[in-house]
C-alpha positions in Angstrom: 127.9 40.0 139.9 130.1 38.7 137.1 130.3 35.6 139.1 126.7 34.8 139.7 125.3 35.7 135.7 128.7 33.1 134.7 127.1 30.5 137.4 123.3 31.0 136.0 124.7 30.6 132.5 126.5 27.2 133.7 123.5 25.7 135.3 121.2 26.8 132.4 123.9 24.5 130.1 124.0 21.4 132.4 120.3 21.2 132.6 120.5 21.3 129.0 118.5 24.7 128.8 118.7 27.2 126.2 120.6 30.8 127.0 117.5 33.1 126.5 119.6 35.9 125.3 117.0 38.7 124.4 114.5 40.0 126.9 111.5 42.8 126.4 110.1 44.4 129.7 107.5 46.7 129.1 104.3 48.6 130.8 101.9 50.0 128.8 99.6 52.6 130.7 96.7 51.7 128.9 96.3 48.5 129.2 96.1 46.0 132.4 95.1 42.4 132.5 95.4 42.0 129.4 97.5 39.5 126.6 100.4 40.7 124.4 100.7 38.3 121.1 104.2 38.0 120.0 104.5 36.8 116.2 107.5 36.9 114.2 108.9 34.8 111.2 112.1 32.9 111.0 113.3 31.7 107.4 116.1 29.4 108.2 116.6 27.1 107.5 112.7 27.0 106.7 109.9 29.3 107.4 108.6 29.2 110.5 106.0 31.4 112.3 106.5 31.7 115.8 103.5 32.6 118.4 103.9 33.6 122.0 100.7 34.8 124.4 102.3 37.4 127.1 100.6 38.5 130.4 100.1 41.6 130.8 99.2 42.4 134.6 97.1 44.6 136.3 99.2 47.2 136.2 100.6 47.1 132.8 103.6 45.4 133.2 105.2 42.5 131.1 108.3 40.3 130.7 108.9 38.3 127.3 112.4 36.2 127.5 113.7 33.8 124.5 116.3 32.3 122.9 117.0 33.9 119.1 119.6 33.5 116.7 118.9 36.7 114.1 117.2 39.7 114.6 113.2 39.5 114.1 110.9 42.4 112.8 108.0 41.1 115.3 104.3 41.6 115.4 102.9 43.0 118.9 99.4 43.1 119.4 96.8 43.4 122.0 94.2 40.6 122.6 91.5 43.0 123.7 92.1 45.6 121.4 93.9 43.9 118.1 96.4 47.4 117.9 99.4 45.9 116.5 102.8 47.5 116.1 106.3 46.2 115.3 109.6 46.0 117.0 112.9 44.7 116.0 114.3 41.6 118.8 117.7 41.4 118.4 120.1 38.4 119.7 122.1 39.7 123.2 120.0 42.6 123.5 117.8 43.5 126.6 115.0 46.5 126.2 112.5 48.1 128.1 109.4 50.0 126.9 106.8 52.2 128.3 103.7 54.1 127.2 100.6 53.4 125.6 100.4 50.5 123.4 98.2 51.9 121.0 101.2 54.3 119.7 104.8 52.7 119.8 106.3 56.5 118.7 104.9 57.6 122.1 107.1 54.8 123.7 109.9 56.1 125.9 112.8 53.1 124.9 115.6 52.0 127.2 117.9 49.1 128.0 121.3 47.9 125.9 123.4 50.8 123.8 121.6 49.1 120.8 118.1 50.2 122.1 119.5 53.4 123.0 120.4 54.2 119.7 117.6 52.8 118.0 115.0 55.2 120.1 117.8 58.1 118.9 117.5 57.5 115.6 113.4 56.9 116.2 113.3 60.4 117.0 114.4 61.9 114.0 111.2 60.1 111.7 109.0 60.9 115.1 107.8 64.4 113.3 106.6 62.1 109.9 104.6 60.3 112.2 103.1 62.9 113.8 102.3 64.3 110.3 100.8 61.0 109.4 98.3 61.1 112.6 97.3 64.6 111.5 97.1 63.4 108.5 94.9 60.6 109.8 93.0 62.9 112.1 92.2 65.3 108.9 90.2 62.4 106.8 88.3 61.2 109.7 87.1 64.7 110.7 86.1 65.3 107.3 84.2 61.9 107.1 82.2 63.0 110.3 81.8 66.5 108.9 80.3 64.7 105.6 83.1 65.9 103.0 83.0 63.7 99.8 84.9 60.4 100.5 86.6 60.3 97.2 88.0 64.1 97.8 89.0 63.1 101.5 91.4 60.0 99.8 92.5 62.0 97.1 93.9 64.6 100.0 95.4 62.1 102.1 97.1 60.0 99.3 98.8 62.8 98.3 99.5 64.4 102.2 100.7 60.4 102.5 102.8 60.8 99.4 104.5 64.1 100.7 105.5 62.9 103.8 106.7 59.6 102.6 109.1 61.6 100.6 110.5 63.7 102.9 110.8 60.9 105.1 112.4 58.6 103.0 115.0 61.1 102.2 116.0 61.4 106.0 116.1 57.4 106.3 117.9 56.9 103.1 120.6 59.5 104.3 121.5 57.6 107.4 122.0 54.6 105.8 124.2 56.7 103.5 126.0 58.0 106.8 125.7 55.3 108.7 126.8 52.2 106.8 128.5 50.0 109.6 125.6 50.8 112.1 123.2 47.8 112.5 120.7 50.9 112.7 120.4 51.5 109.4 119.4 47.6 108.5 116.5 49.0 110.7 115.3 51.8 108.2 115.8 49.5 105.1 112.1 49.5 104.5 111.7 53.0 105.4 112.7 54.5 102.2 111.4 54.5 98.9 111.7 50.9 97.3 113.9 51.6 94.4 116.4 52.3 97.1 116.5 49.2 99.2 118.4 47.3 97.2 121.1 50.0 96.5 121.1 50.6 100.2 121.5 46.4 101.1 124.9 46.9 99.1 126.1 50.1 100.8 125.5 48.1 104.0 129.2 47.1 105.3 130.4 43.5 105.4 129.4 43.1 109.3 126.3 44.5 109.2 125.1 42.6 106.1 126.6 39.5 107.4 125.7 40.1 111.2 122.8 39.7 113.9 120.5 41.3 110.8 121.3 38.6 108.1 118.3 37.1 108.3 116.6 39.8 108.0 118.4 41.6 105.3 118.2 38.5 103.4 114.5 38.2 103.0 114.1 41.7 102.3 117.1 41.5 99.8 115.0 38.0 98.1 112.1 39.5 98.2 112.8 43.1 96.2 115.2 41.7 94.2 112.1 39.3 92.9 110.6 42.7 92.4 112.9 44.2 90.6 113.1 40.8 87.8 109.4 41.1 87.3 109.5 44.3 86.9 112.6 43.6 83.9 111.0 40.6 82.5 107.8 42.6 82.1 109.7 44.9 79.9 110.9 42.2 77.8 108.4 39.4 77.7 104.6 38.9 76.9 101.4 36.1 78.4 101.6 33.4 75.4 99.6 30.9 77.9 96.3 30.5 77.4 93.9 28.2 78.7 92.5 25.6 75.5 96.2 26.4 73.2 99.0 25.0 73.1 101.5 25.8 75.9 104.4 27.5 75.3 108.1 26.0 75.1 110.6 27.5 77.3 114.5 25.9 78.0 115.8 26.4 81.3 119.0 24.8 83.2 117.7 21.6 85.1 119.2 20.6 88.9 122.0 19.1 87.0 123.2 21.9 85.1 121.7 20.5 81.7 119.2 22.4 79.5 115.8 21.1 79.8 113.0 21.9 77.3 109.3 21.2 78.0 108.2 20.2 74.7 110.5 17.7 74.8 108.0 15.0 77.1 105.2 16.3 75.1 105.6 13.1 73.0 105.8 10.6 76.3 101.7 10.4 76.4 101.7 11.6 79.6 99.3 14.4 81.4 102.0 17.4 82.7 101.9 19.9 85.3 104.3 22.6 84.9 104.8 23.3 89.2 105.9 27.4 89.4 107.1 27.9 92.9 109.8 29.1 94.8 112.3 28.1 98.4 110.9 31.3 99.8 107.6 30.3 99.3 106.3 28.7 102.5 102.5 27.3 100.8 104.6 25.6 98.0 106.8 23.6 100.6 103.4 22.9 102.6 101.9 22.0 99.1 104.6 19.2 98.3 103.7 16.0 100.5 100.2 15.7 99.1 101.5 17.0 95.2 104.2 13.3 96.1 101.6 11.5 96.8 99.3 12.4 93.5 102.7 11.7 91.7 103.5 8.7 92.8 99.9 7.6 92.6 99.8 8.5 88.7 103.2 8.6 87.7 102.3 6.6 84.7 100.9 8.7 83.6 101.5 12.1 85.0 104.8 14.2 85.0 105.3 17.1 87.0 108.6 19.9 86.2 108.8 22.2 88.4 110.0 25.6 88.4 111.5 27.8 90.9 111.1 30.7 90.6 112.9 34.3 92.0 115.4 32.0 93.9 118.6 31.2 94.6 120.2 28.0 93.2 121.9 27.2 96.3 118.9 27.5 98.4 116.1 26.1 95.4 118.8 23.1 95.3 118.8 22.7 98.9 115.3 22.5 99.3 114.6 20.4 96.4 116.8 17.5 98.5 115.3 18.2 102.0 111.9 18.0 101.2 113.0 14.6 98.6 110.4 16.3 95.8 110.8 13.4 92.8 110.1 15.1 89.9 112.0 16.8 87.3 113.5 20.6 88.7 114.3 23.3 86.6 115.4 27.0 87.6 114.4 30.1 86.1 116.2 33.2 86.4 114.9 36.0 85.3 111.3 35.7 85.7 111.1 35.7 81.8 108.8 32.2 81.6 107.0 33.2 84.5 105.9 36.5 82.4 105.1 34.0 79.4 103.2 31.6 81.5 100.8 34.0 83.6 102.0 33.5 87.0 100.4 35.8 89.1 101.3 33.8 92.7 102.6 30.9 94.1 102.4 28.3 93.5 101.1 28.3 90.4 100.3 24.8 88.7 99.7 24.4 84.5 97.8 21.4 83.9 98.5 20.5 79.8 97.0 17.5 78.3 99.0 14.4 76.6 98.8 16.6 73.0 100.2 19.8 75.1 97.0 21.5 75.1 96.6 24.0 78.4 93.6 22.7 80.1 93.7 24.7 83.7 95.7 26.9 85.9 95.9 27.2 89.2 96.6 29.8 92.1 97.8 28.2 94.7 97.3 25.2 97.0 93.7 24.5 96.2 91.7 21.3 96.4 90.2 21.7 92.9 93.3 21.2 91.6 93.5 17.8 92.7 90.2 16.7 92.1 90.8 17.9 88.3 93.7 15.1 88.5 91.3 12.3 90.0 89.1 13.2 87.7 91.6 13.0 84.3 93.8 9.9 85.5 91.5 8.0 87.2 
């Protein structure tokens, strides 16, 4: 047997063919012809979503085979029926799955030691969930009974609340227990958010750095972006408003010099102050088109941007990939995004040649270039 996988593996590399080194067989016994959409997200070295259609036969049954480099939290769903779940695909990992698809804790899980140990550890949260569909079942016979809606949310928030607890507790302890188990990068985000982090730095050396990485490190970026805001808003307060002048702030530039904004106030030149981050996938899309306006007006127009909740070896790294011209600077502690007003990203300050706010924007939006047409044309 050895033999023939070694001669499979051989062929697959001479025909230049990637080793599809995770596979998913599954039968769901309520569904038949039917599609299974695959989504998940991979982050390096950009964000990419990937989509995959499935077959599902008419007996249930499906195979899903590919090629991954990190583990993946990824979206199932049904065509017919839009139930989604999630499931983790891990690199060098086989599994196989069956029961109805409309309730993954029903599943019955099988395949590599990893799987095996992920559906024993699945067992111990199984009574929360079952608490959470009688919790579920509760509100909606209320609803039909004709109970106030307010009362019915009230109840369930708080049944929601009390289950979250006690089951956040139980994941939170394993990951305590469990350090070196790649099982516990699985719970991270089944536990009460002011533990993740702690529980990312418990996390030993070869799990943090293993098949999860990928994983660990979006969930490390995006909680520890969290948990600045969340310092920043103790410390800082909105001075931007729209028809003042805009605020100073003096922040490191790519270059490791200090850069302050009120210092090309005096150039004459309209300036959008760009807040936006590596991580952020619409800001990356955003920057071809936000070249070409700058290129177009650069006469008169500067643009600084400023990354935000990032990492300077990543905001560096992006900043020469994508070849964005404009002056860089790198916030890091979410202080001037407090001052400013962002509320998403991107986030684009338009200030006039006297440093007067004129608009902000959320996001990529069309208005926002037609605002520029209109004011350098």
């Amino acid at each position: 047997m050895k033999t023939i996988i070694t001669v499979i593996l051989l062929s697959a590399m001479a025909l230049g063919l990637p080793a599809q080194n995770f596979t998913i067989k599954g039968h769901f016994t309520d569904v038949a012809n039917d599609t299974l959409l695959i989504k998940y997200v991979k982050h390096e070295p950009e964000k990419e979503v990937v989509n995959e259609s499935v077959p599902i036969d008419e007996n249930g049954f499906f195979i899903y085979r590919c090629d991954i480099q990190w583990a993946y939290n990824a979206e199932l769903a049904i065509r017919s029926s839009g139930g989604k779940t999630f499931f983790f695909f891990v690199p060098d990992e086989r599994v196989e799955i069956e029961g109805p698809s409309a309730s993954d804790s029903d599943w019955d899980i099988d395949g590599t030691a990893f799987y095996q140990r992920m559906d024993s550890v699945s067992q111990l949260l199984l009574p929360f969930y079952r608490e959470f569909d009688a919790a579920r079942a509760k509100y909606e016979k209320g609803l039909a009974d004709g109970r106030d809606t307010a009362t019915l949310d009230s109840e369930r928030k708080a049944a929601n609340l009390d289950i979250n607890k006690r089951m956040w507790k139980v994941s939170s302890q394993y990951i305590k227990s469990h350090p070196g188990d790649e099982i516990s990068a699985t719970l991270l985000l089944k536990q009460n958010y002011t533990d993740i982090l702690p529980a990312i730095r418990m996390l030993s050396p070869e799990v943090r750095n293993g098949r999860f990485k990928d994983y660990i490190d979006n969930i490390d970026s995006m909680f520890s972006r969290l948990e600045k805001e969340i310092e920043a808003e103790k410390t800082a307060t909105l001075e931007l408003k729209e028809g003042k002048s805009v605020p100073d702030f003096t922040l490191k530039d790519i270059n490791g010099n200090d850069f302050s904004l009120h210092s090309i106030l005096d150039k004459g030149k309209y300036i959008v102050v760009d807040f936006w981050g590596s991580w952020c996938a619409w800001c990356i899309k955003g920057f071809p088109q936000m070249a070409e306006y700058y290129n177009k007006y650069k006469d008169r127009l500067e643009i600084v941007g400023v990354a935000c909740h990032d990492k300077e070896d990543k905001w560096k790294a992006a900043v020469n990939r994508n070849n964005i011209p404009w002056l860089h600077v790198f916030s890091p502690d979410g202080t001037t995004e407090v001052r400013f007003g962002v509320t998403a990203y991107p986030y684009k300050v338009v200030v006039s040649p006297k440093g007067k706010v004129i608009k902000c924007f959320k996001g990529e939006t069309a208005e926002f270039y037609e605002m520029l047409d209109e004011l350098l044309k």
